[in-house]
N, C-alpha and C positions, 0 to 999 in steps of 0.2 A: 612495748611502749603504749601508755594510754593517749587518745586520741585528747586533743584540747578541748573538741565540743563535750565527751562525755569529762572533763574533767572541771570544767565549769559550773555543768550540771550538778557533781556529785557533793553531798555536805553530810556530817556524822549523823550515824539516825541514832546518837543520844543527845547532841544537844543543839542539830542543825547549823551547828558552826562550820567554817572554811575547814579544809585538809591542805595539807601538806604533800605534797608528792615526791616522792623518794623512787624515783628508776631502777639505779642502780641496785638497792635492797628491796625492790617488787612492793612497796608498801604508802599507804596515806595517812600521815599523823593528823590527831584533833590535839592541839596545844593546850584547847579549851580544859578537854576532859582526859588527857594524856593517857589518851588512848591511840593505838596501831592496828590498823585494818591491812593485812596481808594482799597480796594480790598474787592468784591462780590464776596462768598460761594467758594473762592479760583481763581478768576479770574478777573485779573490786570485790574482796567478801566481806558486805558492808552488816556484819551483823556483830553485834555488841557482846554477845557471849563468847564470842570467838576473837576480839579484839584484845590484843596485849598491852599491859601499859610499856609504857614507855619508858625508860632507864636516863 
């Protein structure tokens, strides 16, 4: 589970928009750019080549 201060902080580094946070499925959607950032053993991999979109 991510902490609420880093989750505040955290925004898509393509188009600096809010995320979505999904616990259950380890993951943070940008609706903006429908895009899916995974989350590893509680740490955001906030990188854009690696982001799935979204279904």
């Amino acid at each position: 589970m991510l902490k609420k201060e880093l989750l505040d902080i955290l925004a898509c580094p393509k188009c600096k928009g809010d995320l979505e946070y999904f616990e259950k499925e380890s993951k943070l959607d940008c609706h903006t750019c429908n895009l899916s950032y995974r989350i590893d053993d509680d740490i955001p991999v906030m990188l854009v080549d690696e982001a799935t979109p979204i279904e």
